[in-house]
FIZAMAR-436981 format. One record per residue: residue in one letter; residue number from 1; x, y, z of N, C-alpha, C in turn. Coordinates in steps of 0.05 Angstrom, whole numbers, padded with zeros to 5 digits. Example, Ala and Ser with C-alpha at 12.3 -4.5 7.8 and 13.67 -1.06 7.14 Angstrom:
<pts>
a | 1 | 00264 | -00114 | 00156 | 00246 | -00090 | 00156 | 00264 | -00066 | 00156
s | 2 | 00257 | -00045 | 00142 | 00273 | -00021 | 00143 | 00258 | 00001 | 00157
</pts>
This chain:
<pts>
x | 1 | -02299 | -02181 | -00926 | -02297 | -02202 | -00906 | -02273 | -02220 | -00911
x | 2 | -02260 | -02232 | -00931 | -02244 | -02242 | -00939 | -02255 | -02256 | -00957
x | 3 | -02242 | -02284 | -00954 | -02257 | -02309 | -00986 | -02283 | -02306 | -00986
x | 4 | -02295 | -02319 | -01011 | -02319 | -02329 | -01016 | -02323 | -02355 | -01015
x | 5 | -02347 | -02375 | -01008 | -02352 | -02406 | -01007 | -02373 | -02415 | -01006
x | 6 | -02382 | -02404 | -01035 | -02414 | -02423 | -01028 | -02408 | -02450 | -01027
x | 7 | -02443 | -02453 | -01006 | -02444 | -02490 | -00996 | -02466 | -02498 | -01016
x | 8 | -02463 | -02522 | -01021 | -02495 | -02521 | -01022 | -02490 | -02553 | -01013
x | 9 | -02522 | -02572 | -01014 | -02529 | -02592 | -01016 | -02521 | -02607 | -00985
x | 10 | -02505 | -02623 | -00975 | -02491 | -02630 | -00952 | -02479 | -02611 | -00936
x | 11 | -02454 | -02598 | -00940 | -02438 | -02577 | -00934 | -02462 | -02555 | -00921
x | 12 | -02478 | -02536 | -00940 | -02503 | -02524 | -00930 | -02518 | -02536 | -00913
x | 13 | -02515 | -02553 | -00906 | -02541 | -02564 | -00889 | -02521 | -02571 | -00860
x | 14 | -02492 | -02571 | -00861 | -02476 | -02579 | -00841 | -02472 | -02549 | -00826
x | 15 | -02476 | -02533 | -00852 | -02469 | -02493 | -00837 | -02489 | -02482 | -00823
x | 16 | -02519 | -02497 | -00830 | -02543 | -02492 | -00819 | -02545 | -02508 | -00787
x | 17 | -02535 | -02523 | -00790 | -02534 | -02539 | -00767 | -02518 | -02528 | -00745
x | 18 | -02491 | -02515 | -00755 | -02475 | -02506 | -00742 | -02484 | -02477 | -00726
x | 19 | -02492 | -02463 | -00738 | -02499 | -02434 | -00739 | -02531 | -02438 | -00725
x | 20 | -02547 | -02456 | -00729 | -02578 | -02454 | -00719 | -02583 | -02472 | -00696
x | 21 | -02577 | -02497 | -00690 | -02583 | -02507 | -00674 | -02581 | -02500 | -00645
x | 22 | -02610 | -02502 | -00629 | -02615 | -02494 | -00605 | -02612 | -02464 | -00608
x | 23 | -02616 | -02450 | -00622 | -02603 | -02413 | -00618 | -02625 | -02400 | -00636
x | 24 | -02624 | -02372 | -00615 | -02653 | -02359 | -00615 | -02644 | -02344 | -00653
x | 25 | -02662 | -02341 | -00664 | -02663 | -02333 | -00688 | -02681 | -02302 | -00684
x | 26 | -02684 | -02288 | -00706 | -02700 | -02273 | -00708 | -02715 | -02282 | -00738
x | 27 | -02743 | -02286 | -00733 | -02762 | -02309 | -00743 | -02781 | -02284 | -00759
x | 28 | -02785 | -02280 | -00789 | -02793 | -02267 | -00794 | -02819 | -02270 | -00822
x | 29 | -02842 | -02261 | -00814 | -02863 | -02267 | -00830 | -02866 | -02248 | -00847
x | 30 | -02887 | -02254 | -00865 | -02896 | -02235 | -00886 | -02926 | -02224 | -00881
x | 31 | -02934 | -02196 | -00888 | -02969 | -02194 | -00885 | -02962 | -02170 | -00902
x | 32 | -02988 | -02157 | -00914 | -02992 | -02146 | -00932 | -02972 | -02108 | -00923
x | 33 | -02977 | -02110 | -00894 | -02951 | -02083 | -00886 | -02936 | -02076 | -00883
x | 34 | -02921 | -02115 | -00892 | -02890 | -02113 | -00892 | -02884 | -02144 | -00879
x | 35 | -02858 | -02134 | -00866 | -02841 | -02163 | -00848 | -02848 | -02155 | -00818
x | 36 | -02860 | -02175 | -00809 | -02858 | -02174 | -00778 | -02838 | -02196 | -00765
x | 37 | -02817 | -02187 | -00752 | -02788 | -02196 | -00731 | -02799 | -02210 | -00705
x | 38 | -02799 | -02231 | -00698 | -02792 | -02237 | -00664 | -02769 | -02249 | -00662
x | 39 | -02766 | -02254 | -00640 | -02742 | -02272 | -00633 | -02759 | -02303 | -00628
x | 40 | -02746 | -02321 | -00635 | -02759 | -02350 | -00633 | -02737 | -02367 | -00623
x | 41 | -02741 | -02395 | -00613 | -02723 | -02408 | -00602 | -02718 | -02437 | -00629
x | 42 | -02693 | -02435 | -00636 | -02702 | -02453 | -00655 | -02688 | -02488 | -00629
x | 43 | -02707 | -02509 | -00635 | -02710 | -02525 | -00627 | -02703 | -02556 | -00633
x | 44 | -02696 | -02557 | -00652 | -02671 | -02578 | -00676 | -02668 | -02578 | -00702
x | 45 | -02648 | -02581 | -00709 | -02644 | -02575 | -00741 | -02637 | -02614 | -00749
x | 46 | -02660 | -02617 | -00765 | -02661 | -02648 | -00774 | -02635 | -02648 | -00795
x | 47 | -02635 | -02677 | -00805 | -02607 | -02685 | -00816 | -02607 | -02666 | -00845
x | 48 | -02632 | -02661 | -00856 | -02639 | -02646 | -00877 | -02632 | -02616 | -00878
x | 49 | -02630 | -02609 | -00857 | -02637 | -02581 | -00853 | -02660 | -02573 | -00840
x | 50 | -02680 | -02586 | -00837 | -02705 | -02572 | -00831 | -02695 | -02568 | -00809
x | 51 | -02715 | -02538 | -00798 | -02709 | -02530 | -00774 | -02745 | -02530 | -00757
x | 52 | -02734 | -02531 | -00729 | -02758 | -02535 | -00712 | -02769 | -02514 | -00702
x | 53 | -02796 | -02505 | -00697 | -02801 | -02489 | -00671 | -02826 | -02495 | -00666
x | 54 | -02828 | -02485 | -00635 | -02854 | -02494 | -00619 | -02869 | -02459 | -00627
x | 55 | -02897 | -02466 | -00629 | -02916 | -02439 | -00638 | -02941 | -02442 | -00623
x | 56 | -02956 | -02424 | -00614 | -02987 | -02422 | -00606 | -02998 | -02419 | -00632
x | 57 | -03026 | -02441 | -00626 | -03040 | -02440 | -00646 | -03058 | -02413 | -00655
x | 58 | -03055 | -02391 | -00637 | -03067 | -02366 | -00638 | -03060 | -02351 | -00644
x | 59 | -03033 | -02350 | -00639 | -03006 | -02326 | -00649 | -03014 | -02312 | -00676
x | 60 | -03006 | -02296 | -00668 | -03003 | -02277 | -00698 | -02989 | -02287 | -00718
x | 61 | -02969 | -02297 | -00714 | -02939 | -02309 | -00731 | -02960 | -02324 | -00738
x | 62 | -02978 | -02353 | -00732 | -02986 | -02378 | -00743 | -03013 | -02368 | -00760
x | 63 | -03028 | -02343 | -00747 | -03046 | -02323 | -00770 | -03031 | -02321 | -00797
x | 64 | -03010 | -02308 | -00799 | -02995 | -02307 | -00817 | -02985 | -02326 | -00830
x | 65 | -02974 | -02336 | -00825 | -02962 | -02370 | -00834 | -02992 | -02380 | -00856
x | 66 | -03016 | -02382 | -00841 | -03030 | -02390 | -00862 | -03038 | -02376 | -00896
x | 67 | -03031 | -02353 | -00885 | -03042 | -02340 | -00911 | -03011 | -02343 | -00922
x | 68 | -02980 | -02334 | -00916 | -02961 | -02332 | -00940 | -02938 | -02352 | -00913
x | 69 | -02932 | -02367 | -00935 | -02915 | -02393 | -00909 | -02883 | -02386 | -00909
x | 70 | -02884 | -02362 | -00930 | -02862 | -02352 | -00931 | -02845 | -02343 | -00913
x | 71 | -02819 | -02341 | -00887 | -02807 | -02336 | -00882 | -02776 | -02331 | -00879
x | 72 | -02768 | -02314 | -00866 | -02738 | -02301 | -00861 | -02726 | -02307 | -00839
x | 73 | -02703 | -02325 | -00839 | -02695 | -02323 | -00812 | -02665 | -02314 | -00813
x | 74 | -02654 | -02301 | -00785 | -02641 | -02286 | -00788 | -02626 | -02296 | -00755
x | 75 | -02601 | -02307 | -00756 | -02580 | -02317 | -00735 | -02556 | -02298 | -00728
x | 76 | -02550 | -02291 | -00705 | -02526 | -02278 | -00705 | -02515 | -02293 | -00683
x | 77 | -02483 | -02294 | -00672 | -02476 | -02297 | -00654 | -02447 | -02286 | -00653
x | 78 | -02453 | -02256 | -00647 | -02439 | -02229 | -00642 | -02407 | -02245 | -00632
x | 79 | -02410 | -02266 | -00616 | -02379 | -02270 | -00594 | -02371 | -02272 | -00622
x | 80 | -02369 | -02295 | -00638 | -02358 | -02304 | -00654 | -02362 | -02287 | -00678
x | 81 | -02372 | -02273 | -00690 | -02374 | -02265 | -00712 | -02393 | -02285 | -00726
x | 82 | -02408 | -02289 | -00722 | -02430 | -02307 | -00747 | -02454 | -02305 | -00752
x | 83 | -02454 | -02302 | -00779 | -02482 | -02291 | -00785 | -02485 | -02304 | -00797
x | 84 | -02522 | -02318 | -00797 | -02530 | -02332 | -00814 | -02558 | -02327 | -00824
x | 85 | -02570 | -02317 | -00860 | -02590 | -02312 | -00861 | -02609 | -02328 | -00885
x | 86 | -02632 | -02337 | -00877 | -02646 | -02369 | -00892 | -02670 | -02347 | -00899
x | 87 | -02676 | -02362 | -00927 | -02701 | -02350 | -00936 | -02714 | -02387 | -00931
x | 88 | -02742 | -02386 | -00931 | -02755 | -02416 | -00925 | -02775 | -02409 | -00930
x | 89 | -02796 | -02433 | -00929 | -02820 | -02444 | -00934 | -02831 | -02455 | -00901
x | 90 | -02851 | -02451 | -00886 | -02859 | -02458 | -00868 | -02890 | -02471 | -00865
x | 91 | -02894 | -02492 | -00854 | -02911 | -02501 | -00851 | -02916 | -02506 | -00819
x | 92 | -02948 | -02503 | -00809 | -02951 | -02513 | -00782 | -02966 | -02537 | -00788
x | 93 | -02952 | -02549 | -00762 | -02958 | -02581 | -00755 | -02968 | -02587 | -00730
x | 94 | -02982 | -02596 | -00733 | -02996 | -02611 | -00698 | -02989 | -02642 | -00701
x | 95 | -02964 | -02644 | -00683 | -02957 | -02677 | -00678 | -02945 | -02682 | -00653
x | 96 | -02966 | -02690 | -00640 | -02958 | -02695 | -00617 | -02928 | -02714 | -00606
x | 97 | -02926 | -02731 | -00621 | -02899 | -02744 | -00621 | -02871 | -02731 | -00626
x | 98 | -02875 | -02713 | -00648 | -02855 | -02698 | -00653 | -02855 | -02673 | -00628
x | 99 | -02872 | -02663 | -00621 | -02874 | -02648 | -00593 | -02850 | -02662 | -00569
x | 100 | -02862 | -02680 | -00567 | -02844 | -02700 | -00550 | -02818 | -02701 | -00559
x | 101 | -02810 | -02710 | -00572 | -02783 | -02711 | -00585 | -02772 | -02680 | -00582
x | 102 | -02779 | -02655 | -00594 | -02778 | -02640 | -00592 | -02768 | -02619 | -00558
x | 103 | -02792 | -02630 | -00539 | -02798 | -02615 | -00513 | -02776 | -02615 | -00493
x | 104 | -02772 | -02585 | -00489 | -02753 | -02583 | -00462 | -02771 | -02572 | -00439
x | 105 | -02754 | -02562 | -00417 | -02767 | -02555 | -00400 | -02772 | -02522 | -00396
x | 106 | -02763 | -02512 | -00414 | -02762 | -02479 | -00414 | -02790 | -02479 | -00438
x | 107 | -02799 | -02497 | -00445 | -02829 | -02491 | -00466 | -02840 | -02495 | -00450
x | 108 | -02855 | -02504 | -00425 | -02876 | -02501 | -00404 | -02871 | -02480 | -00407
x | 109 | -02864 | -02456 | -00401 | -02867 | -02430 | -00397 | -02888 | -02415 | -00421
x | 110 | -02888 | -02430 | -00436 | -02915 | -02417 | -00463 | -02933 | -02440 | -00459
x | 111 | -02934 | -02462 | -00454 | -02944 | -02488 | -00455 | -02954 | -02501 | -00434
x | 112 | -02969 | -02488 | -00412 | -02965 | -02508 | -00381 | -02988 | -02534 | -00377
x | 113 | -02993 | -02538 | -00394 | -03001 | -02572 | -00404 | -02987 | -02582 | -00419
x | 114 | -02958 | -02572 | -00433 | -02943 | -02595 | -00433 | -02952 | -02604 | -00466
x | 115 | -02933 | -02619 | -00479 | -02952 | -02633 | -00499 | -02978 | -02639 | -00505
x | 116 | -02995 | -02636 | -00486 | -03017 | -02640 | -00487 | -03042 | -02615 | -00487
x | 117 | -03016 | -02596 | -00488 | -03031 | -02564 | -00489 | -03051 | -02561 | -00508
x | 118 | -03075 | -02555 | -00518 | -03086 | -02549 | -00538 | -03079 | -02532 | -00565
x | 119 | -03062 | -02520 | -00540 | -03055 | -02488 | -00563 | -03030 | -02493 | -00579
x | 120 | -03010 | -02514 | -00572 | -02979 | -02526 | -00580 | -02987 | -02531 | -00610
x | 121 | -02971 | -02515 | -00626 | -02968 | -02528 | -00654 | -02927 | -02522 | -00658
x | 122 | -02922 | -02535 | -00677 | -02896 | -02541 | -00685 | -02899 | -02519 | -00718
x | 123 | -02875 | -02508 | -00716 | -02871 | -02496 | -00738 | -02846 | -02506 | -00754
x | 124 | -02850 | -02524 | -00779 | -02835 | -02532 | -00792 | -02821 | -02510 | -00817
x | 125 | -02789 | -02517 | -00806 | -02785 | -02492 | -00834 | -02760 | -02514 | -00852
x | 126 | -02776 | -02503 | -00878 | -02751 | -02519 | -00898 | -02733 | -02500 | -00915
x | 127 | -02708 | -02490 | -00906 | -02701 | -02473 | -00931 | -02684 | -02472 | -00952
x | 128 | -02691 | -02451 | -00964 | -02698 | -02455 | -00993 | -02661 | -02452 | -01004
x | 129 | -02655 | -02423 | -00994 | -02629 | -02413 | -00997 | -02621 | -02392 | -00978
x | 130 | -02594 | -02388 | -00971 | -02581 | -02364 | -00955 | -02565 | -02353 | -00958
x | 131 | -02551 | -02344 | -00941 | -02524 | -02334 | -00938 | -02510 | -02334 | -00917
x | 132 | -02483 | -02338 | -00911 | -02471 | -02339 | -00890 | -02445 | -02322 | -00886
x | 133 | -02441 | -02311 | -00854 | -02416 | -02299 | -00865 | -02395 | -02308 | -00837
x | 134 | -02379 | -02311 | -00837 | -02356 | -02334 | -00812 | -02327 | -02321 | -00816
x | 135 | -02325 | -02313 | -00785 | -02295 | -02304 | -00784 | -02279 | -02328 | -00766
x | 136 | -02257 | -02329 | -00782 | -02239 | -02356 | -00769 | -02227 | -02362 | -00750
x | 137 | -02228 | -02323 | -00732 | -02218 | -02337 | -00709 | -02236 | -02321 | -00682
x | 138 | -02261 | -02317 | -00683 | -02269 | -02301 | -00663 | -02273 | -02271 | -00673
x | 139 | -02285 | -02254 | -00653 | -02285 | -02226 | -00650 | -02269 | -02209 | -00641
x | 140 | -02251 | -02222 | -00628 | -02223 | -02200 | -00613 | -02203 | -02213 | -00648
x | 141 | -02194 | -02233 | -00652 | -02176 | -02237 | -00670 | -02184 | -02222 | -00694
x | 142 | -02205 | -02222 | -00701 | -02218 | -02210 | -00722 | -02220 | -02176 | -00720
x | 143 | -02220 | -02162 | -00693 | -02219 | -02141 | -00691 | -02188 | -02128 | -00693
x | 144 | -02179 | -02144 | -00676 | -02140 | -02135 | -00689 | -02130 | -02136 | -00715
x | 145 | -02145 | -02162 | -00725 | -02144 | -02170 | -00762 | -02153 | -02131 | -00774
x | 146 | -02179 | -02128 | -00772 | -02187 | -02101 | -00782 | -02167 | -02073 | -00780
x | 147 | -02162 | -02073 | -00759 | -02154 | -02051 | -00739 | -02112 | -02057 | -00755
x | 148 | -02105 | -02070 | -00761 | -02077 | -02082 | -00774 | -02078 | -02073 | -00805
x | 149 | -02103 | -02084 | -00812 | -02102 | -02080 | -00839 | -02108 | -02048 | -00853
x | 150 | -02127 | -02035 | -00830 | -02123 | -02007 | -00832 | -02099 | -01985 | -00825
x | 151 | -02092 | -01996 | -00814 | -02059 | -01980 | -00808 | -02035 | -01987 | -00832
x | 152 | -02035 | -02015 | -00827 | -02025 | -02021 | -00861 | -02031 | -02020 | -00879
x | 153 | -02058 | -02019 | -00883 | -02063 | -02009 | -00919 | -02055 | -02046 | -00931
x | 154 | -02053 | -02069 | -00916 | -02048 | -02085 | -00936 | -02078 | -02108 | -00926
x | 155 | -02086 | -02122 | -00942 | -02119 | -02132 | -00934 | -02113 | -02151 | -00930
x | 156 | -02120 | -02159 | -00908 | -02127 | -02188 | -00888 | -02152 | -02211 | -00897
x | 157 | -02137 | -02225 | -00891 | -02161 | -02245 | -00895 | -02174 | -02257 | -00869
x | 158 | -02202 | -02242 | -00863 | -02215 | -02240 | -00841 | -02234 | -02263 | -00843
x | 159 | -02246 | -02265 | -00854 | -02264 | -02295 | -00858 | -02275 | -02308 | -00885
x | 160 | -02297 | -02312 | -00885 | -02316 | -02330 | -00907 | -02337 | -02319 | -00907
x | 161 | -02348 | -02319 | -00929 | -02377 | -02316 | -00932 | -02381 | -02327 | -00951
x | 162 | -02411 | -02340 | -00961 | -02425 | -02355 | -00984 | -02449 | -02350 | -00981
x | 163 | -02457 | -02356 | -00998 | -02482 | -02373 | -01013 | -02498 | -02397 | -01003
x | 164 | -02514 | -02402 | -00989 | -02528 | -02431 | -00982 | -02552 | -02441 | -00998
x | 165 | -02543 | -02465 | -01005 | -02563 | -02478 | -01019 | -02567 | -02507 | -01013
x | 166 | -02582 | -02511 | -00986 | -02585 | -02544 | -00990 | -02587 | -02559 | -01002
</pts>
């Protein structure tokens, strides 16, 4: 990929922010048959890092969550080249205030009471450590970068990758 740069502490928590906020993740649990994948909407990344999501209190994912709180989350955003992948700790929360703060109008669609849904719980994730990988100028620049350096035989410096450690 080019350099290396682990973040940690501030810096990590500014790459998390950058890479996660508002953007669908692929949200991944643990059970005794392995990792189960959805796609999830993540919903704000606090000044810490924590990241947000809205969950049914019935879901399979929140079955899971209780027994190993362990999860994987996994960000891409193909235009740009950026990948971002968080190991965490998850906990569910029922708070209605934070719902609020939280609520757009595309969560009625799982939710059509609104904050006041029965079934609404919040999935708090805190993580632990990651990795990241960032190209500096896009996917077309980055593709000529490759496609240059293979005809020349001389190595480009295509992006970054690290280490995350809040």
């Amino acid at each position: 990929m080019g350099n290396t740069k682990s973040l940690i502490d501030q810096e990590a928590i500014e790459k998390i922010k950058e890479f996660a906020s508002e953007k669908i993740c692929l949200f991944c649990t643990y059970e005794d048959e392995g990792i189960e994948s959805r796609p999830m909407s993540t919903q704000a990344v606090d000044e810490d890092g924590t990241l947000w999501f809205f969950s049914n209190k019935t879901s399979h994912k929140n079955k899971q969550l209780k027994l190993d709180r362990r999860v994987y989350l996994m960000y891409m955003e193909t235009g740009k080249v950026h990948y971002l992948s968080l190991s965490a700790m998850a906990e569910i929360v029922v708070d209605k205030e934070k719902a609020k703060e939280l609520w757009n109008p595309f969560v009625k669609a799982w939710f059509e009471q609104g904050v006041d849904d029965p079934d609404l719980t919040l999935i708090k994730v805190t993580p632990s450590e990651g990795h990241y990988w960032d190209t500096k100028h896009g996917k077309l620049v980055n593709m000529i970068q490759i496609a240059t350096a293979a005809v020349t035989g001389k190595k480009m410096e295509v992006g970054v990758e690290g280490d995350i450690k809040p």
